[in-house]
Residue, then its C-alpha position, 0 to 999 in steps of 0.5 A: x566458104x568454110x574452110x581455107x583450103x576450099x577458098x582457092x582451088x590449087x590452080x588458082x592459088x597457083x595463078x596468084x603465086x605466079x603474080x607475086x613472082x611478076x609484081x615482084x619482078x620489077x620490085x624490091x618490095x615484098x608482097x604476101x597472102x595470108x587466109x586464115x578461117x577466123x579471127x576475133x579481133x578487127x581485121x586490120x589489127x589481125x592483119x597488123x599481128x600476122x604482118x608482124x608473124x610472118x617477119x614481114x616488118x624485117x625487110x631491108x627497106x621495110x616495103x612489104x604488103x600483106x593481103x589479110x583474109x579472113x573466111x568467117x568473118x568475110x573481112x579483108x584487109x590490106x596493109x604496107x610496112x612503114x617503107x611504103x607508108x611514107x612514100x604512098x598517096x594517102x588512098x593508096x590503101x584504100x584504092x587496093x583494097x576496093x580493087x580487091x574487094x569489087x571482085x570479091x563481091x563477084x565471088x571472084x576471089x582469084x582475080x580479086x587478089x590478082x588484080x590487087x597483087x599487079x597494082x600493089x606490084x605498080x606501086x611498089x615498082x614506082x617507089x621501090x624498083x629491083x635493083x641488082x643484088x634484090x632477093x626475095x627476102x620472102x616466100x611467095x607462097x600463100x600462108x594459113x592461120 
């Protein structure tokens, strides 16, 4: 696990591309993967500046979630915007992040962040269901630092 583009194959980035488009399906919320090849700085305040990089924190409701990996380091974090914080049980982060985090340990990256991706998505639903007139206020498509 060296280089983002090994961390996935296209298929399985695919696969994780299409469970963004299901969670969001019954939510106005936003959900995101970013994978970047090294960081420096502790992973969720890495996360915390990429949410903020790729305009995550300028949704309607505030209600995005970013899935952070980060390949040297092997570090990994989940965050929400304030729309989600005030509304979500306390160990919700942290449960997500387990979720993740017990297929990764598997080398099962994919499922991982699928599974992470539909319980988010539950979430979300619950506290932010799609409404009419609910666009995708953004991409779907994994980014890379």
């Amino acid at each position: 696990m060296s280089k983002t583009e090994d961390f996935l194959t296209k298929a399985e980035e695919q696969e994780i591309v299409e469970a963004i488009i299901l969670a969001e399906k019954n939510t106005s919320g936003e959900i995101r993967i970013h994978i970047e090849e090294n960081s420096t700085k502790p992973p969720l305040e890495r996360a915390q500046e990429v949410f903020h990089l790729l305009g995550m924190d300028n949704t309607q409701l505030r209600n995005g979630v970013l899935f952070y990996i980060c390949m040297q380091s092997r570090n990994f974090a989940v965050i929400g915007d304030k729309g989600i914080n005030d509304v979500v049980e306390a160990d919700f982060w942290d449960c997500t992040k387990d979720t993740v985090i017990s297929h990764f340990k598997q080398g099962k990256y994919k499922d991982g962040l699928v599974s992470g991706i539909s319980r988010a998505g539950e979430r979300l639903k619950k506290h932010f269901p799609f409404e009419d007139g609910d666009s995708n206020e953004l991409s779907n498509e994994i980014s890379r630092g």
